[in-house]
C-alpha positions in Angstrom: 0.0 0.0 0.0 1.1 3.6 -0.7 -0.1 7.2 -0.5 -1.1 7.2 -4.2 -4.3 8.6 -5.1 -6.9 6.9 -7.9 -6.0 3.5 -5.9 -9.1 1.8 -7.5 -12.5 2.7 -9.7 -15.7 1.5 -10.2 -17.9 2.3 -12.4 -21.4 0.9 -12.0 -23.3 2.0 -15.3 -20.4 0.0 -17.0 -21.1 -2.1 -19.7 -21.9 -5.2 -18.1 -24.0 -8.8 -19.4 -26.8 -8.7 -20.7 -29.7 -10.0 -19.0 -33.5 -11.7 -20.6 -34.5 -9.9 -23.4 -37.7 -7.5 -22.8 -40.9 -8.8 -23.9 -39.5 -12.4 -23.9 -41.7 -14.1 -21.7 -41.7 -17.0 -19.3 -39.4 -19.2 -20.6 -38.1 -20.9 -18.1 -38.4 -25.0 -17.7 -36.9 -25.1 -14.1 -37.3 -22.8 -10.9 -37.7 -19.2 -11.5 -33.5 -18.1 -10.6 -31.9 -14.7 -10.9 -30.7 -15.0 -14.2 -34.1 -15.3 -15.4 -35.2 -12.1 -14.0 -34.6 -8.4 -15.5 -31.7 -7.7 -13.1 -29.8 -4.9 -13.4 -26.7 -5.1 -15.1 -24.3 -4.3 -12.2 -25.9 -6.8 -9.5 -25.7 -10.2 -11.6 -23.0 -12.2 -10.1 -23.3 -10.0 -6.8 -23.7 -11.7 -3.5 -25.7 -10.0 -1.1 -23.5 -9.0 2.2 -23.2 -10.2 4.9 -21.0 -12.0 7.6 -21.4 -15.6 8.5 -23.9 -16.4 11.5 -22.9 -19.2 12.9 -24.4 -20.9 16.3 -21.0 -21.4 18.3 -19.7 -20.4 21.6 -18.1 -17.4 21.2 -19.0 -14.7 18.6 -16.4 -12.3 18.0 -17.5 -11.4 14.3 -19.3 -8.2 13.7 -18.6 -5.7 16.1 -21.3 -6.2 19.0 -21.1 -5.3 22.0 -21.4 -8.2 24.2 -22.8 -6.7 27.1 -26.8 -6.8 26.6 -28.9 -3.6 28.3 -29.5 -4.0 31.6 -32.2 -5.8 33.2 -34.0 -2.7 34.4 -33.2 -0.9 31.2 -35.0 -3.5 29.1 -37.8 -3.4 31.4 -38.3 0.0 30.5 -37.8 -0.2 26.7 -40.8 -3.3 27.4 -42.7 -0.6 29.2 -42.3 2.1 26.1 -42.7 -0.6 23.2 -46.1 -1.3 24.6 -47.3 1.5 25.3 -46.0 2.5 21.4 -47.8 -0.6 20.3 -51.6 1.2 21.8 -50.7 3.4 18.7 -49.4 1.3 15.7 -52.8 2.1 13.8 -51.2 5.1 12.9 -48.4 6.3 11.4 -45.5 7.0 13.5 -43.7 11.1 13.8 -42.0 10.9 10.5 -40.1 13.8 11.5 -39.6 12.6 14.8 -38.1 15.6 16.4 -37.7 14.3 20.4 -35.4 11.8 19.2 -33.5 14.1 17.2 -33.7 16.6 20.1 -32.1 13.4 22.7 -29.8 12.7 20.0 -28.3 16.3 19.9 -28.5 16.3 24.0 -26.1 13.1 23.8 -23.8 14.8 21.8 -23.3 17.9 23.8 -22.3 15.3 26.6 -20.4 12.9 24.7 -18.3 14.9 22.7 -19.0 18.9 23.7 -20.7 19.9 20.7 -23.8 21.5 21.1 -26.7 21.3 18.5 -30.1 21.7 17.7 -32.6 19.1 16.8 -32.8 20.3 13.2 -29.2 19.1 12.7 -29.4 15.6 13.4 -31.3 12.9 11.6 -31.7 9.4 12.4 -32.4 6.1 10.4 -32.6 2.2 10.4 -29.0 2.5 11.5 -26.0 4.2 9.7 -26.6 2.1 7.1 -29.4 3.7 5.8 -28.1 7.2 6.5 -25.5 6.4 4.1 -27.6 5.0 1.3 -29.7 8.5 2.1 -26.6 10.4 1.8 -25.4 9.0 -1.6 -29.0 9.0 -2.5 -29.7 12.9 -2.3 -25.9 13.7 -3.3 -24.5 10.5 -5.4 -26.0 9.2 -8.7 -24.8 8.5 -12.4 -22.5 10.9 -13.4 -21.1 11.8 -10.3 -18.6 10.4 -7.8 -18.1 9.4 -4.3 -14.5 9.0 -2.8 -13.1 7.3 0.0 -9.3 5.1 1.2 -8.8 1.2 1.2 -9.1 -1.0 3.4 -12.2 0.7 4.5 -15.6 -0.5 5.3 -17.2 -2.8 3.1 -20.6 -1.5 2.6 -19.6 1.8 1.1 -19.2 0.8 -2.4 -22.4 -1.1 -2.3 -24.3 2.4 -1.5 -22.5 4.0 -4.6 -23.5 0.8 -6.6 -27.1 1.0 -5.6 -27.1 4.7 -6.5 -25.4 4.2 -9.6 -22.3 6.6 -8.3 -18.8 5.9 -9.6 -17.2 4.9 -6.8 -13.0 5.6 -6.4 -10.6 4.7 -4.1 -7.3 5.8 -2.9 -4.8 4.0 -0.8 -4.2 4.2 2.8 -0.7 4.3 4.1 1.0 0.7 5.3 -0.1 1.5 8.6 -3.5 2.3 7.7 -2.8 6.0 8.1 -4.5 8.5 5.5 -1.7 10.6 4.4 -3.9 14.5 4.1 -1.8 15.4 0.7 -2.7 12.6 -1.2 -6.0 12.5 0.3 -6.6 16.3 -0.6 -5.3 15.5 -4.5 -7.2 12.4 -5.0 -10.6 14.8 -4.1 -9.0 17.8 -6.2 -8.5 15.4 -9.5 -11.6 13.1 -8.8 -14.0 16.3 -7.7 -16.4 13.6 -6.1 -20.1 14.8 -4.9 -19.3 12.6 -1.7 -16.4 11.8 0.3 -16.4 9.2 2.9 -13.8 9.0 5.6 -14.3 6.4 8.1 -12.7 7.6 12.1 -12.0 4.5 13.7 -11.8 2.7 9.9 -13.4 -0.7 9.8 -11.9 -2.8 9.5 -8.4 -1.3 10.9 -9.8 0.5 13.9 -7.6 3.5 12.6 -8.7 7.2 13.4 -8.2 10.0 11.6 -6.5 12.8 12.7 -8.5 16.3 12.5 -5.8 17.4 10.0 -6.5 14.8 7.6 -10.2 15.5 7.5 -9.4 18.9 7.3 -7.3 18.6 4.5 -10.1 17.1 2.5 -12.8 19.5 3.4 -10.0 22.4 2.1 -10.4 20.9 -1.3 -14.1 19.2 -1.6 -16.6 20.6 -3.8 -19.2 18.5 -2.6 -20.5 17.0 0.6 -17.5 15.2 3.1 -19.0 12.6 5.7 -16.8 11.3 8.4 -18.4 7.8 9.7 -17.8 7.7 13.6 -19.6 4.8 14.4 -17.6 3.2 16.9 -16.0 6.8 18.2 -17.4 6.3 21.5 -14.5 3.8 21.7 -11.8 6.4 21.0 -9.2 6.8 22.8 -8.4 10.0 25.4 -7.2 12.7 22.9 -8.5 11.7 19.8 -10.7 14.3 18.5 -14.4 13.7 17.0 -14.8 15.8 13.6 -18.2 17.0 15.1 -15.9 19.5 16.7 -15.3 20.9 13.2 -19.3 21.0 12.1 -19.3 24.7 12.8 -16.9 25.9 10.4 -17.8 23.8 7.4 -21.4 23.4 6.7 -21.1 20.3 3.8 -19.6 18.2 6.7 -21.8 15.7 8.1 -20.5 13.4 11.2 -22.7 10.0 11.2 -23.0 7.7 14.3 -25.0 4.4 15.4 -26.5 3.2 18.7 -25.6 -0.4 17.6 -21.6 -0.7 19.3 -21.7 1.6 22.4 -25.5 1.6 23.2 -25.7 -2.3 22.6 -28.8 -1.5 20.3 -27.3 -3.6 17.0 -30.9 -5.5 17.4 -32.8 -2.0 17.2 -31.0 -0.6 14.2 -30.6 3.3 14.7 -28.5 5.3 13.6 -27.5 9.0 12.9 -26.2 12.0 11.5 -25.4 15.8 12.7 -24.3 18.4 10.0 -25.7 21.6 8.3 -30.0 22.1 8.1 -29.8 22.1 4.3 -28.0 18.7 4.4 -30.5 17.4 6.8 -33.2 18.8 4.6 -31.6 17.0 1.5 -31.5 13.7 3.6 -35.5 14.4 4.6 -36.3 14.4 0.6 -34.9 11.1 0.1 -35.9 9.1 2.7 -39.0 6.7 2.6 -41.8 7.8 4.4 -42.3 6.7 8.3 -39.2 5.4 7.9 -38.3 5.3 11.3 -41.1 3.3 13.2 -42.8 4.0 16.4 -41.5 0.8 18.1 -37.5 2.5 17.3 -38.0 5.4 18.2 -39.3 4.2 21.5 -36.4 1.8 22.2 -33.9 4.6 21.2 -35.2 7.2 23.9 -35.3 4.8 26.4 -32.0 4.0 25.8 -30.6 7.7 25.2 -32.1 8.7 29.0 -29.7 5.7 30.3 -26.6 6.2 28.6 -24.5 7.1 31.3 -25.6 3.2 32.2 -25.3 1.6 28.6 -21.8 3.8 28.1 -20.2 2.5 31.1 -19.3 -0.6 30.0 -17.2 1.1 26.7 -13.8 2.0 29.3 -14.1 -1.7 30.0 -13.9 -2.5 26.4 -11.2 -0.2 25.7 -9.2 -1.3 28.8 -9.6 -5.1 27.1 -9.2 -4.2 23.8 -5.6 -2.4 24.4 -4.6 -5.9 26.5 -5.5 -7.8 23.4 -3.4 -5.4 21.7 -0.6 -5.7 23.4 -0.8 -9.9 23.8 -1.2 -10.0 19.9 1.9 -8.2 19.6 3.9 -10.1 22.4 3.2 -13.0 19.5 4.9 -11.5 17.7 2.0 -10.8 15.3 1.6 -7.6 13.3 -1.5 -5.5 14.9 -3.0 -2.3 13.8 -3.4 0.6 16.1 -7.2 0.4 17.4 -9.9 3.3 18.6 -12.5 1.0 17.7 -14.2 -2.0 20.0 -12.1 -4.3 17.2 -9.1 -5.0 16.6 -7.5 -5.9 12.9 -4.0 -8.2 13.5 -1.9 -10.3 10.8 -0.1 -10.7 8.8 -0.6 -14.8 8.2 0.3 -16.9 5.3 -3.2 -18.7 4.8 -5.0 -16.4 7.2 -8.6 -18.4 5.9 -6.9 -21.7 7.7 -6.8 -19.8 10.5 -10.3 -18.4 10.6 -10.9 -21.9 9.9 -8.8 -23.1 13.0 -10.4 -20.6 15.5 -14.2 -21.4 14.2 -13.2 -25.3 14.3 -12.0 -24.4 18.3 -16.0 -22.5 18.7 -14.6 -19.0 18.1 -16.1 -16.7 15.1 -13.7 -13.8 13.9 -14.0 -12.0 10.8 -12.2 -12.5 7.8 -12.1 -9.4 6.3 -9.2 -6.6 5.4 -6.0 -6.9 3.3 -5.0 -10.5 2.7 -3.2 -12.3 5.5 -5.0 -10.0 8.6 -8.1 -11.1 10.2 -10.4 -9.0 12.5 -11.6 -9.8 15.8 -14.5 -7.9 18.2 -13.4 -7.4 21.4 -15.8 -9.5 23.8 -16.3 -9.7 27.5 -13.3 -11.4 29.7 -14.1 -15.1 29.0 -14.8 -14.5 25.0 -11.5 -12.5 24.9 -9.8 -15.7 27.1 -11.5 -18.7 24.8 -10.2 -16.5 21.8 -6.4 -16.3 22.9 -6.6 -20.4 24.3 -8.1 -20.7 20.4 -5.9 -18.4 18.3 -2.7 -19.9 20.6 -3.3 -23.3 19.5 -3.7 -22.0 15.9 -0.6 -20.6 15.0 1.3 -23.9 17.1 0.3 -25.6 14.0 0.2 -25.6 10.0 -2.7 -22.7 10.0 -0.3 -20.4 12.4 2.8 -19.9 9.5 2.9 -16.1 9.0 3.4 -14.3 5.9 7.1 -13.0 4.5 
């Protein structure tokens, strides 16, 4: 990996195969399959996403956190769901402005930013914020931007908008350098930048002078994904600190890591009004049901209690860190309630090895690293008594 920008592009309005002819009919002898049906172009051949789930012991895959609310907290969220559900004959606040208003109160605590309800929106987790997002700014003809090994998902949303999606290259140690960052978006003049802070799946964050750097430069809208930036550690900064100077920023966030809410699928966004307001013209109506938007302000009036957990995760997560490295194995620096580690020869043996022993990892990231969530005290232990007797055998030999 290098600092180069123009890494990789993809264009999704590409020529691609063919599918039925129009007006051809049902010609099919067999079951009805895909290649039967007018599919677009760009998604024949396309698996959709997802991560194995698997039914062993330890689950150390996607980035949970394995505490579960309280007792007394889900009591409460039981309490509100029902008392929601008296009302599911009608149509829930599409605009939902007290959960946007509890939203911006968590902020002010978290990270010291103060805003006003009309700045944050809120979805069927970051996910859909970022479809919104390339939805109301992405689209054929224009370009979205962001630096590999980064998360996943993002070129799907620029596929399913039809935005040419390019990507530049991190650094070897995941690091964005800001001067290549800042010519890639000056050649490429995307609509959309995404910067991930912590990355996934590195756990890297991103310093405020590399986001900066990008925003100098950026003729369009720069979104910098925080979703697991409660898990930072002390000093790093959160670029919601910057929303006041640069009003085509937007700073997204989820309640799935740190709230332990993956289940209830909210997430969120602060920025400008007029990019909220964009974001309200593409979203489907009622999108965000009663029953959520219950659960979530139940949650957001305990999160001192659901937040207390995340030092514990951090204070396990840097032990991992450091026991990885005692092994002598390469492992990237970590703000995130993951870490990434490598680098392996046959790093899918491994994953193998570890899901043989009842532990599920990831197998995601450059070749030869895998990434593993950080768990609670026994996960972590079952994982190191797992991953130790890996790489004492075959599935262990490390990469030159």
């Amino acid at each position: 990996m290098n600092g180069d920008a123009g890494a990789g592009v993809t264009d999704p309005v590409a020529q691609q195969p063919a599918g039925p002819e129009e007006g051809a009919g049902d010609v099919t002898d067999g079951p009805l399959g895909l290649a039967d049906l007018p599919l677009r172009p760009e998604l024949r051949g396309v698996e959709p996403y997802g991560a194995p789930q698997l039914d062993v012991p330890v689950l150390l895959n996607v980035n949970e956190n394995p505490v579960p609310p309280s007792a007394a907290v889900a009591r409460e969220m039981g309490e509100a769901v029902a008392a929601a559900a008296r009302g599911l004959n009608r149509y829930p606040d599409r605009e939902f402005l007290d959960l946007r208003a509890d939203l911006a109160d968590f902020l002010a605590l978290e990270s010291g930013v103060r805003l006003p309800p009309e700045q944050v929106w809120a979805a069927n987790g970051s996910n859909e914020v970022m479809l919104q997002v390339l939805q109301a700014f992405g689209g054929h003809g224009r370009t979205a931007v962001s630096f590999a090994p980064t998360y996943s998902m993002y070129p799907e949303y620029a596929r399913d908008t039809g935005t040419r999606w390019v990507t530049g290259r991190r650094e070897d140690d995941f690091t964005v350098d800001p001067s290549a960052a800042a010519a890639l978006v000056e050649a490429e003049q995307p609509s959309v930048v995404l910067l991930a802070s912590p990355n996934n799946p590195t756990g890297t964050a991103l310093p405020a002078a590399v986001v900066e750097a990008v925003l100098a430069v950026a003729p369009g809208v720069v979104v910098v994904d925080e979703a697991y930036a409660e898990f930072r550690r002390a000093g790093v900064p959160s670029a919601l600190e910057l929303l006041a100077d640069h009003p085509r920023l937007a700073v997204s966030r989820t309640m799935s890591k740190a709230f332990s809410l993956a289940g209830a699928r909210v997430g969120y966004l602060a920025s400008s009004p007029a990019v909220v307001d964009a974001l309200r013209v593409v979203r489907l109506p009622y999108h965000l049901s009663a029953v959520t938007q219950a659960v979530a302000r139940v949650a957001l009036r305990h999160s001192a209690e659901l937040l207390r957990g995340v030092a514990d995760l951090r204070a396990e997560r840097d032990d991992l860190v450091a026991w990885l490295r005692d092994l002598g194995l390469e492992v990237a620096d970590s703000d995130a309630n993951f870490v990434l580690f490598g680098r392996l020869a046959d790093r899918h043996a491994a994953w193998q090895g570890l899901l043989d022993r009842g532990v599920l990892i990831r197998e995601t990231g450059p070749d030869g690293w895998l990434r593993v969530s950080v768990g609670t005290p026994e996960e972590t232990a079952r994982f190191r008594g797992a991953l130790a007797d890996v790489l004492a055998g075959p599935a262990g030999a490390r990469a030159c």
